[in-house]
N, C-alpha and C positions, 0 to 999 in steps of 0.2 A: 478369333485372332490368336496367332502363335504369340506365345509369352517367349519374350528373350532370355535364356539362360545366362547367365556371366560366370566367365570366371574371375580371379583374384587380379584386378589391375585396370578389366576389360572396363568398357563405356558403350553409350547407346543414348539416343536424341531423344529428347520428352517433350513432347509435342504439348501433353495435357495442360490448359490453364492451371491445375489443379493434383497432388497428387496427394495419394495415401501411402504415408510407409511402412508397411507392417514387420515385425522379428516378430518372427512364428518359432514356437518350439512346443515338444511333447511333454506335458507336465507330468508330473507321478513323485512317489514316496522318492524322496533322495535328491529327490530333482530340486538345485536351488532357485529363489524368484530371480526374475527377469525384469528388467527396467528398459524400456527405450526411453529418448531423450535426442536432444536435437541444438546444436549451437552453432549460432550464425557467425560468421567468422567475413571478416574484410579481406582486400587484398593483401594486408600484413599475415593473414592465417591465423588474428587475433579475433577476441572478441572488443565491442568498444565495451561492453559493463558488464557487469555479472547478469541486468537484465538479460543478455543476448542467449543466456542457456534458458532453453525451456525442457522442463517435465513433470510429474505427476503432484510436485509441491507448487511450482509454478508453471501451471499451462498452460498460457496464452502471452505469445511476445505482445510487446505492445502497439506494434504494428498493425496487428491480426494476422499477419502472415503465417505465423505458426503456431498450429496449436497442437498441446499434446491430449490424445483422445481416449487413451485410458483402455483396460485389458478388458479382452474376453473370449470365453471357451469357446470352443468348435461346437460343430454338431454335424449329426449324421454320417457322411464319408471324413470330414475332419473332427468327429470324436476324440477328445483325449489332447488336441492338438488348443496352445491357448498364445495367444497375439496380445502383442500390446500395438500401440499404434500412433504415428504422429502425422499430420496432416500439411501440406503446406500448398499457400496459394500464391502462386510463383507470380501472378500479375498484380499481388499488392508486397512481394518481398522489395524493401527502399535501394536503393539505389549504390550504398555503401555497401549494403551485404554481396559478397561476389560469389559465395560459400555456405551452404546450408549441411554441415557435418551431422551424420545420424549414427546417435550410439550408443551402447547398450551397457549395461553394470548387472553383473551374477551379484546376488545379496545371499552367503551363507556357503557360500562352494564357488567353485570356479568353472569356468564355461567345458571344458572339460568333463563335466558331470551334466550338462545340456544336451538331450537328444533332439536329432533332425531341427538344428538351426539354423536357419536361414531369414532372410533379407528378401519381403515382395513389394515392388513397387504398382502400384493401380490408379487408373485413371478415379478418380476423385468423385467426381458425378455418375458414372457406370459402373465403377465395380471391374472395368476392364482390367485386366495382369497385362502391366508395361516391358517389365523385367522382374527375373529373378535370380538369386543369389544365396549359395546353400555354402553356410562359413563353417570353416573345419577350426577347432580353437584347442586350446590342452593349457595349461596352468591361468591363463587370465581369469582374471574378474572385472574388468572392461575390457572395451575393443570399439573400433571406429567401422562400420560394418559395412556403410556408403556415405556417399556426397552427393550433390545436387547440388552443380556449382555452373556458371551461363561462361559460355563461349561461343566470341563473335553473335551478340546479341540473341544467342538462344538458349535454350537452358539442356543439359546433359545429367547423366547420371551415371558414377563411375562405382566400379567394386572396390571397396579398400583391403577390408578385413582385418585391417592392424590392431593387434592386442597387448594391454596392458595389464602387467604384473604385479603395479601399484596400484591397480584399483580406479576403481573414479575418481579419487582425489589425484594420480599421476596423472589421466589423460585430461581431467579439467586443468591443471596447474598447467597441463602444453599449451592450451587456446588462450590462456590468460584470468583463469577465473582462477580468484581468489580462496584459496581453502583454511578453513577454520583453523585458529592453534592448536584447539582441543584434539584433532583429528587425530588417531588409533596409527599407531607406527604402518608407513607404506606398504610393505609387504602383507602384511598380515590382512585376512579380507574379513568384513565385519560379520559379528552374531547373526543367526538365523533371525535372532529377535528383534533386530537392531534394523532400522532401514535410513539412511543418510536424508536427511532433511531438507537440504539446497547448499550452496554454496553463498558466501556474504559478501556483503557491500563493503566496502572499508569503509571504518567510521572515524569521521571527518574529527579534527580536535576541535578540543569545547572551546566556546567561542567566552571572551574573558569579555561582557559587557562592562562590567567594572567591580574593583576590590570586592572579593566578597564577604560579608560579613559575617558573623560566627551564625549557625542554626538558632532557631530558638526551640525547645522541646518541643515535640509536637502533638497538638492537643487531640484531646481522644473524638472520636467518628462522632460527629453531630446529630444527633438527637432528631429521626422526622417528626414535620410539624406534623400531627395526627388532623387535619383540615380535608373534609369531606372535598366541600366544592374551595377551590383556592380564593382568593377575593380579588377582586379588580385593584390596580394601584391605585394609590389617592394621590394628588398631587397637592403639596403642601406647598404655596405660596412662598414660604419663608427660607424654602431650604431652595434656592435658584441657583446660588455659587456651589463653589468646589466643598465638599464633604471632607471632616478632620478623619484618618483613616487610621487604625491601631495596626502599629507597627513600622508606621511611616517612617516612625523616628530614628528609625535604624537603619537606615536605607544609608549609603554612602553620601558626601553631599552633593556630588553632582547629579545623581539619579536623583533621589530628594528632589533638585529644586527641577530638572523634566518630566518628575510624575506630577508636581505643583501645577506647573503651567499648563499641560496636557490633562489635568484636573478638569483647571478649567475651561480649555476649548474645548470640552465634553459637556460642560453644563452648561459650553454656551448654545452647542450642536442641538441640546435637549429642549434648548428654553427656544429655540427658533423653529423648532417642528411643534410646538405647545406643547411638551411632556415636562417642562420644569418641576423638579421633585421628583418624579419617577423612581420608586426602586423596585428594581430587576435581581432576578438571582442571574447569575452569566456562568456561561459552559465555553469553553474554548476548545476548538479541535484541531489537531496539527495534522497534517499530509508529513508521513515520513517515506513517502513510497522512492524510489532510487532513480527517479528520475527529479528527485529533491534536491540532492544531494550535492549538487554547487552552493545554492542558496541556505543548507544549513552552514556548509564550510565556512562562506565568505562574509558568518553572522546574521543575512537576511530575517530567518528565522526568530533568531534570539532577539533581534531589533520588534522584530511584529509582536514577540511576547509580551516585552517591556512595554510599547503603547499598547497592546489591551490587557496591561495593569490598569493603567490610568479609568478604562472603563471599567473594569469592576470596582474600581476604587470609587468610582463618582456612584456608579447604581445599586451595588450593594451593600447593605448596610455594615457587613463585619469586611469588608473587604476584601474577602476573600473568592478564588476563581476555582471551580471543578474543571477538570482538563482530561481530554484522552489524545492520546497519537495513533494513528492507525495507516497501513498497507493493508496488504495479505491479509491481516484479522487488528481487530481494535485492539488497545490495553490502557486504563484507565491507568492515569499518571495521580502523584501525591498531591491535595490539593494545592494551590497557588496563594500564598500568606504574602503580603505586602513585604513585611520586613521582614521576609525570608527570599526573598525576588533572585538577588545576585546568586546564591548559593542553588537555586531552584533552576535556573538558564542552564548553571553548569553541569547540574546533574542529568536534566532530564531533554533538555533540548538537543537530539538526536535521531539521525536518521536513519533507518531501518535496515536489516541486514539479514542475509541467508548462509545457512553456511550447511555445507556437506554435511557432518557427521556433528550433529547438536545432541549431547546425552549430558543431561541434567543442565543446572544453572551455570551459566558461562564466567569463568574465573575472575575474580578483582573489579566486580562490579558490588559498590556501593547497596547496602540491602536493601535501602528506597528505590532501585533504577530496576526499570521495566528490562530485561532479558532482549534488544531490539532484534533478536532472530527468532523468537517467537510471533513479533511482529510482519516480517518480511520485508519485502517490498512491491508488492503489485496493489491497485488502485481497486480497493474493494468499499467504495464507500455507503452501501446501505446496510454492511454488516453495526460501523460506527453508530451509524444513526439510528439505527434499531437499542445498541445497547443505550445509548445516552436515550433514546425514549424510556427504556424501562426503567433507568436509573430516574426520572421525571417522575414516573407511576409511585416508584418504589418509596421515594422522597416527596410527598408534597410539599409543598411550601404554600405561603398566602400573597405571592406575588409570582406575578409572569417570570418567564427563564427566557432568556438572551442565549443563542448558541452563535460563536462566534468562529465559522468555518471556513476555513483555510487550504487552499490544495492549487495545484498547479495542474491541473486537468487532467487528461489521460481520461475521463469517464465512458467507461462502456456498459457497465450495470444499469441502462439507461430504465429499462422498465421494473426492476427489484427498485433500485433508488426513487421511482415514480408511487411504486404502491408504498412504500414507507411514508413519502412526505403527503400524501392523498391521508394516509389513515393519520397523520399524528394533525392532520386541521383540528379534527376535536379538542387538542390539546391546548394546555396552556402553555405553548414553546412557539417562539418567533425564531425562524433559521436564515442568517447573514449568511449568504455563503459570499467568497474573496476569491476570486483569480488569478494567482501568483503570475503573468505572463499571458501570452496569445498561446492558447491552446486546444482544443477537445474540451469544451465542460458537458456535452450531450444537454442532458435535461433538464439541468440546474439551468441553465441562463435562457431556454424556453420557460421555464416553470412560472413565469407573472404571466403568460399567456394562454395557460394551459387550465379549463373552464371544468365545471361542476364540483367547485370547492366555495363552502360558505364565507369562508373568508380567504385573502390571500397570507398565507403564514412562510412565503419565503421570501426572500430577499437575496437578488445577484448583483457583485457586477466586479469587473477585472482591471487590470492594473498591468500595464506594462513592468515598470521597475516600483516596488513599490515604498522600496527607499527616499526616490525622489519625490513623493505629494507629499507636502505638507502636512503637519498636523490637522491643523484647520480642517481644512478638505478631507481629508482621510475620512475623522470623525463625521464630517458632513454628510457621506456618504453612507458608513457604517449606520448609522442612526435615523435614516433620511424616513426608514420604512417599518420602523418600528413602532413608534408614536400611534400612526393611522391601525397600525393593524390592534395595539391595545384597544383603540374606540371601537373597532370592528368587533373581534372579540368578547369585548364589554357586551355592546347590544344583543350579538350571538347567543350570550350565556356561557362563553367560554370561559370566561373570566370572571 
């Protein structure tokens, strides 16, 4: 099959379900790196979020429609010649994207110092060359190299070649994407050493659940209980109501008297499954991935924190809650102190963020506040649950851990997040996962049906708004599957 040539403007029909888009160049001493990258763009020419850019920090839209697939050398007659490459499967791009922009960033020099660069496009399944596109460039350090964009219900593919003398951060700031303050004056193109990181989410303002109250110091890392096998909880008769909690007293008085109450519709949730007495150590995990990012704005978030105070308040005994937020990669938050609650939402409840050119810690952040562009924003959730296992190992304790997991779906890690929760049965950890919304959870909300595990140690299930269920209910649910699996556990030897 003849491969089509383009020149600078030209277009050509792409038949392929599927294609591959390579930027090929000749690497060698002098020669700067090469980035492809890819952003979906609507009929405005925008993007809708910073999701819509994809590349080698974040490489899979969340669609699946594009993925970026990462560099590699030639060989043989393409000796010496090395490709980076992005892939898109035009029969699951959604129906808003009208534009799939593909384009490229020099890191260290300017395209100018790029030999034999060009733009191949290939059928996806064979390997067939659809078109090609040899781009001539001189001072850029980005450029827009082609499109793949549907006209009259079919998809085409046009030569752009447009270069930018601002960098990546010029031609992202034209589609809409957000670039970091930190970012290195326009002009100027970044260190050989230096490689841009992604672009960020704007982050939402902190959400004022109520007055906050002053810090109290913060006590030193807790001491592991040195306990071989943990112990099964006992359930003490006497302790059925709500638990006095240290540092209650400090709480504003309106929070005060809705941890009171939500106290006790937690010990009553506990005394109607038989676990009355029950203490649990509790982990709490937040979804900050950027398709969060209504629901931290509009306080959602900060609202779900506050009610599972109230549960660590009723199950643990100091009251206090271990927390991590994670996208793109986990990062464990400070823990969660009762009468430090108010001060605690505002700092750390936050949703995650990418930004072009991340070098070192990002300005006028609090020295307790997790860095949220080291976090990201894609749904990587069996990195989380990996760490919060070893933090479990690392730490024993002499009672069961409660993880109390949070996330609005997006799950595509369906078999990583499968062999994580298969291997932590042995453990002593019961995992709630929550369904922010109707979404993709994959294999969390199969996982009570999914066989050769001694006991069942997860726990699903979802929630349209989850503002609107009651206390009551809420806790009813959160707790429903906890209780049985301690007795299961117990008998196991897990416990």
């Amino acid at each position: 099959m003849t491969v089509t040539s383009l020149s600078k403007g030209a277009n050509v029909p792409v038949d392929s379900p599927a294609v591959r888009v390579e930027l090929v160049w000749s690497a060698g001493p002098g020669v700067p790196e090469v980035d492809a990258s890819a952003l979906l763009l609507t009929s405005a020419g925008r993007v809708r979020d910073d999701g819509d850019f994809v590349f080698y920090n974040q490489p899979r839209h969340t669609s699946g429609a594009v993925r970026h697939l990462g560099k590699r050398g030639g060989s043989g007659a393409d000796a010496g010649v090395t490709s980076d490459a992005v892939e898109v499967d035009l029969r699951s791009v959604e129906t808003a994207v009208e534009r799939i922009v593909l384009c490229a960033s020099a890191d260290g020099g300017t395209f100018g110092l790029v030999p034999g660069l060009s733009l191949r496009v290939l059928d996806a399944a064979t390997g067939t060359g659809l078109a090609r596109f040899d781009i001539t460039a001189g001072p850029e350090t980005a450029l827009v190299g082609g499109e793949l964009y549907r006209r009259q219900g079919r998809w085409k593919f046009r030569a752009v070649g447009q270069g930018y003398a601002a960098g990546l951060a010029g031609l992202a700031t034209d589609f809409g994407i957000t670039v970091d303050d930190d970012a290195p004056p326009a002009a100027a193109a970044p260190p050989a050493t230096t490689r841009p990181t992604a672009p960020r989410m704007p982050t939402p303002p902190p959400t004022a659940a109520a007055p906050p109250a002053p810090p109290a110091p913060s006590a030193p890392p807790a001491t592991p209980v040195a306990t071989a096998t943990p112990a099964p909880p006992t359930a003490a008769p006497a302790a059925t109501g709500p638990r006095l909690t240290k540092g209650e007293e400090r709480l504003p008085v309106d929070m005060r008297k809705r941890l009171s109450l939500r106290k006790e519709q937690v010990a009553v949730s506990l005394s109607k499954h038989g676990a009355a007495g029950v203490t649990a150590r509790v982990v709490l995990v937040l979804d900050a991935s950027g398709s969060m990012s209504l629901l931290y704005s509009k306080g959602v978030v900060a609202d779900v924190v506050e009610r599972m105070a109230a549960v660590a308040a009723q199950l643990d005994d100091d009251g206090e809650m271990q927390a991590w937020t994670f996208a793109s990669n986990p990062a464990r938050l400070p823990d969660l102190r009762l009468g430090e609650l108010p001060e605690w939402l505002r700092l750390h409840v936050r949703v995650g963020e990418i930004s072009l050119f991340r070098r070192g810690r990002k300005k006028g952040l609090h020295p307790e506040q997790v860095d949220m562009r080291a976090v990201g924003i894609q749904n990587e959730e069996q990195k989380v649950i990996a760490e919060v296992r070893a933090f479990v190992r690392e730490n024993p304790a002499p009672v069961p851990t409660l993880v109390l997991f949070f996330s609005d779906g997006g799950v595509y890690r369906n078999a990583e997040i499968e062999r994580e929760l298969r291997e932590a049965v042995e453990e002593p950890v019961f995992w709630q996962f929550v369904g922010l919304g109707r979404a993709n959870y994959g294999v969390l909300e199969r996982f009570d049906t999914l066989p050769g595990r001694r006991v069942d140690n997860v726990g699903f299930f979802a929630v349209d708004d989850i503002g609107t269920v009651p206390d009551p209910e809420l806790y009813d649910r959160l707790l429903s599957e906890f209780p049985s699996w301690i007795t299961a556990a117990g008998r196991a030897g897990i416990l």
